[in-house]
MDTraj code that builds the backbone (N, CA, C; nanometers):
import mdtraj as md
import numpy as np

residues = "UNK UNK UNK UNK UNK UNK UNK UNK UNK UNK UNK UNK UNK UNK UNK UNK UNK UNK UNK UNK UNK UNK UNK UNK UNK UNK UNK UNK UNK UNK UNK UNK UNK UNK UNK UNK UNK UNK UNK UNK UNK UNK UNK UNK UNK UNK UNK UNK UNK UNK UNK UNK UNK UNK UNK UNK UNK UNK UNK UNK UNK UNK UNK UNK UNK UNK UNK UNK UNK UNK UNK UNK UNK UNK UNK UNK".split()
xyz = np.array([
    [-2.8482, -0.1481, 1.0185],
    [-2.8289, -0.0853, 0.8916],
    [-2.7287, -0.1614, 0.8068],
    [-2.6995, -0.1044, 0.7260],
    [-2.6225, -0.1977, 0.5524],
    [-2.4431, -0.1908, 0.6396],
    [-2.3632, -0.3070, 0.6157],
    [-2.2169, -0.2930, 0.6623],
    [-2.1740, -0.2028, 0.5580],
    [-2.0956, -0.0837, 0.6304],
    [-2.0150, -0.0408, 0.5144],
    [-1.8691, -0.1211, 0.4372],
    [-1.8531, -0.0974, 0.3425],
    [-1.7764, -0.1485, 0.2568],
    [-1.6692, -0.0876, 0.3192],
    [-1.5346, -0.1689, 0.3370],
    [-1.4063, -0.1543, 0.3688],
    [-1.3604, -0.0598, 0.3031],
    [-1.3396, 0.0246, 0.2160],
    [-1.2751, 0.0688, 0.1186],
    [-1.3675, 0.2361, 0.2020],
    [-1.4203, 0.2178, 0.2181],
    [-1.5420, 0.3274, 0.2327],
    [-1.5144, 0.3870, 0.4192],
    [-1.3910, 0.2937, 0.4964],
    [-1.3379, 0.2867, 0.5828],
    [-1.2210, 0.3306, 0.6199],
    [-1.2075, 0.3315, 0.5283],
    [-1.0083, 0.3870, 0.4853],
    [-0.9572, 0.5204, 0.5764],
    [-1.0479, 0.6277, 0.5206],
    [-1.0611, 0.7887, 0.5822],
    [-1.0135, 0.7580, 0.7100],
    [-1.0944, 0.6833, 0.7865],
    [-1.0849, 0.6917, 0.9630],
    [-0.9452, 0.6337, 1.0043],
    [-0.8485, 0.5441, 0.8899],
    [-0.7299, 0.5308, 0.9976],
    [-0.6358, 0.6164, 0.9914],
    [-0.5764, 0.6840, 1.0827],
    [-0.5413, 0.8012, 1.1085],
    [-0.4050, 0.7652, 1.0922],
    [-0.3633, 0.6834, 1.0837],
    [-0.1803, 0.6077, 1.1550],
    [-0.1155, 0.6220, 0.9630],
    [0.0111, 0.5923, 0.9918],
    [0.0749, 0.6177, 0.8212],
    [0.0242, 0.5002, 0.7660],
    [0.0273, 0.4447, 0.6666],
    [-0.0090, 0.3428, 0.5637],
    [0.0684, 0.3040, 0.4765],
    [0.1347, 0.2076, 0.4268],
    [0.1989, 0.1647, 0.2996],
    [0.1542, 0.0760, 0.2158],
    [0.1053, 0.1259, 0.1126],
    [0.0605, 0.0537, -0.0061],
    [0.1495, 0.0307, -0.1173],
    [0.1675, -0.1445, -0.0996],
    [0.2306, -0.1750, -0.1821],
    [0.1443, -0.2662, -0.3285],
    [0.2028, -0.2473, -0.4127],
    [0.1519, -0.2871, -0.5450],
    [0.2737, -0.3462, -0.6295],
    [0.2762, -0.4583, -0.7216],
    [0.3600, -0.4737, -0.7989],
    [0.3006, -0.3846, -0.9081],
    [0.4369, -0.3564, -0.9865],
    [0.4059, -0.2578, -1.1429],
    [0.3325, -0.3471, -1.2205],
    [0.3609, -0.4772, -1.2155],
    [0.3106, -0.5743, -1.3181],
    [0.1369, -0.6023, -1.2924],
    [0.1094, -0.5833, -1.1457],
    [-0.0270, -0.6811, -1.1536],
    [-0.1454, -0.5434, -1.1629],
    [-0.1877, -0.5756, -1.2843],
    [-0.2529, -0.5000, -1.3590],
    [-0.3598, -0.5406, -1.2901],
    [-0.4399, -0.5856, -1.2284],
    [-0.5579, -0.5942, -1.2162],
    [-0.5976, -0.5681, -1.0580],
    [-0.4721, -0.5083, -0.9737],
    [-0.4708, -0.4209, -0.8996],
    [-0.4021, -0.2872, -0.8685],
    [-0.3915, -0.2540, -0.9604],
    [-0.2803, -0.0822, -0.9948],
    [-0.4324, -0.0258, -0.9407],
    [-0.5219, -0.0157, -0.9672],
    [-0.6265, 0.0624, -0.9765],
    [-0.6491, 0.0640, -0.8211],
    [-0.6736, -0.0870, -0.7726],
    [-0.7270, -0.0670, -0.6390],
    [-0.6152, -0.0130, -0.5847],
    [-0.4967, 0.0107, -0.5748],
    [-0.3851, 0.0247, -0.4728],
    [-0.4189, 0.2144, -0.4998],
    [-0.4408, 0.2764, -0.6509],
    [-0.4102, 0.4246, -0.6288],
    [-0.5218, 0.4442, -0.5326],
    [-0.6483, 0.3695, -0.5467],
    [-0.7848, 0.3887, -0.4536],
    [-0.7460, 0.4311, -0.3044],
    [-0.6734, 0.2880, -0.2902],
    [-0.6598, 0.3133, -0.1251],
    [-0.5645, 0.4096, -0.0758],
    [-0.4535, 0.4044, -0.1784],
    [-0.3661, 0.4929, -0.1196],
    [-0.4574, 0.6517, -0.1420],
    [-0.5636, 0.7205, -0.1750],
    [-0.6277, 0.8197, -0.2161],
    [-0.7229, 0.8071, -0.1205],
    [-0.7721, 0.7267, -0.0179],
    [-0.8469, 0.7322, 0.0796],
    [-0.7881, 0.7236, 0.1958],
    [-0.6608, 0.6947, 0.2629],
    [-0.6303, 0.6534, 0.3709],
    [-0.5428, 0.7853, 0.3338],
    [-0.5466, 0.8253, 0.4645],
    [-0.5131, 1.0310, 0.4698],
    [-0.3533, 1.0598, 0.4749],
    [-0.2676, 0.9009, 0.5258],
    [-0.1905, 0.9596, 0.5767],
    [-0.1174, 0.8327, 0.4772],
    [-0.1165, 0.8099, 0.3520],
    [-0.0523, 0.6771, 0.2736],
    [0.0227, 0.6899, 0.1985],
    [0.1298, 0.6240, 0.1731],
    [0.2394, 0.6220, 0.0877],
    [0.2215, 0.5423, 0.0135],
    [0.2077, 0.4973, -0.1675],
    [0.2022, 0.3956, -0.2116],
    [0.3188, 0.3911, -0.2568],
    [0.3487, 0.2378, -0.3284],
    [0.4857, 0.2351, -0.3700],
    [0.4822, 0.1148, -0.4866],
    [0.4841, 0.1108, -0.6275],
    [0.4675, 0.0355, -0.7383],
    [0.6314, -0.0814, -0.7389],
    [0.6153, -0.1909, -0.7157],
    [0.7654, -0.2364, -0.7054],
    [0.7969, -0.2518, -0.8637],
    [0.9444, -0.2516, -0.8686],
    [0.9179, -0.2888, -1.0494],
    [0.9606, -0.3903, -1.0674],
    [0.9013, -0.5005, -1.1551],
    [0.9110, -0.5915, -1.2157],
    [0.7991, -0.7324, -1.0915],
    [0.7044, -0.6110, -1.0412],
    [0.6450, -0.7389, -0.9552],
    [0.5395, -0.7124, -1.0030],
    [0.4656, -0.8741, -0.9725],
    [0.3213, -0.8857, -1.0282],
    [0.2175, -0.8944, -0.8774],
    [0.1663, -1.0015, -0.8576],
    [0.0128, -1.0290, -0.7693],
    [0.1336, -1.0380, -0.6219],
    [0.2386, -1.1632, -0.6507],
    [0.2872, -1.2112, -0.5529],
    [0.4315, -1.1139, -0.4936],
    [0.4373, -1.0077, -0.5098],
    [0.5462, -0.9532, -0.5190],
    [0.6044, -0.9706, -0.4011],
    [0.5726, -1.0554, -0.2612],
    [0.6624, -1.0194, -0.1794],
    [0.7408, -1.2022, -0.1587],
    [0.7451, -1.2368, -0.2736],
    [0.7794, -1.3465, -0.3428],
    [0.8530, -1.3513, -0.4490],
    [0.8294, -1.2672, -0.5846],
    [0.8600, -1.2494, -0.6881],
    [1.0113, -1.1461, -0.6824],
    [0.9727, -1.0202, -0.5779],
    [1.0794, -0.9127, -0.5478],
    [1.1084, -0.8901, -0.3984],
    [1.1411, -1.0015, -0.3368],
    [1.1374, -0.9756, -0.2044],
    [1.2637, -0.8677, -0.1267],
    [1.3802, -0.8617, -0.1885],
    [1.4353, -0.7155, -0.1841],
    [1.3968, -0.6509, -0.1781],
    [1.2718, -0.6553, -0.3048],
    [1.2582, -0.4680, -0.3391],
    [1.1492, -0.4307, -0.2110],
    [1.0807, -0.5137, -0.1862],
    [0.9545, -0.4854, -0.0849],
    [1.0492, -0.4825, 0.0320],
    [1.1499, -0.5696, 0.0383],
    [1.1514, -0.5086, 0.2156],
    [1.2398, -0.3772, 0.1935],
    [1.3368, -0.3426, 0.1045],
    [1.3421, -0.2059, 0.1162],
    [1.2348, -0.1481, 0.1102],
    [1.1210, -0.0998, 0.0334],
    [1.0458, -0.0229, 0.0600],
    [0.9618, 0.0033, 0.1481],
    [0.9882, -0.1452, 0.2845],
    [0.9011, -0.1602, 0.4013],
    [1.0051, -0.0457, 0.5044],
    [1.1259, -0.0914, 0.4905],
    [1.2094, 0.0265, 0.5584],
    [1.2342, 0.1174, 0.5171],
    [1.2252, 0.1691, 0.4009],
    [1.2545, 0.2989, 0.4032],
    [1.1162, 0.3729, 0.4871],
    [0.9958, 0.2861, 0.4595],
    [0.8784, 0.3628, 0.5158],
    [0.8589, 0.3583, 0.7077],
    [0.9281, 0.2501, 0.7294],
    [0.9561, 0.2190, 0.8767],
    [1.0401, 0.3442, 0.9378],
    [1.1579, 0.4144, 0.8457],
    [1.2582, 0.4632, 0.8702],
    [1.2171, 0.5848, 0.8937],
    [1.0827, 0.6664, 0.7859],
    [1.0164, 0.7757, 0.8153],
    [0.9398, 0.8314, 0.8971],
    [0.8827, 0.7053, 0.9835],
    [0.7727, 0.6820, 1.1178],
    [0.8442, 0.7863, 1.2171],
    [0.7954, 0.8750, 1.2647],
    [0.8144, 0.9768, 1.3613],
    [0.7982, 0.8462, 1.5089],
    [0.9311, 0.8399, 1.5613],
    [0.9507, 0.7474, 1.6663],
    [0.8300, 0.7929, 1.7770],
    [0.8302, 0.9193, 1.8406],
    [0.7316, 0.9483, 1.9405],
    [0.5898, 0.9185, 1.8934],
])
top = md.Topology()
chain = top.add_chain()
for i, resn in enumerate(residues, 1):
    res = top.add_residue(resn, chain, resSeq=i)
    for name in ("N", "CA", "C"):
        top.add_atom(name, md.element.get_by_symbol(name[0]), res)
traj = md.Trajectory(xyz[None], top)
């Protein structure tokens, strides 16, 4: 039968998720609210002043927002 499309996959991972997006890169704001709206258990997070490359452009701001989301993970 037809592969399903990745996006169309999202639902089934059960584990937390962090979606990151720069504020700037406009030509994925859209896909990031997508995924974060399909994956059940996702946090998105808009960095500000980042574009496509943000974990380049704002690399502070992303790894705080990698730990604060690391920090929320229920250890057990």
């Amino acid at each position: 039968g037809p592969v399903p499309a990745c996006i169309d996959e999202l639902a089934k991972i059960a584990v937390p998720a962090l979606v990151l997006v720069g504020e700037e890169d406009e030509a994925y704001l859209r896909a990031a609210d997508v995924m974060a709206a399909r994956l059940p258990h996702a946090q998105k997070v808009a960095i500000p002043k980042g574009g496509h490359v943000t974990t380049i452009e704002e690399p502070a701001a992303v790894n705080a927002a990698l730990l604060a989301f690391l920090r929320r993970l229920d250890p057990s």
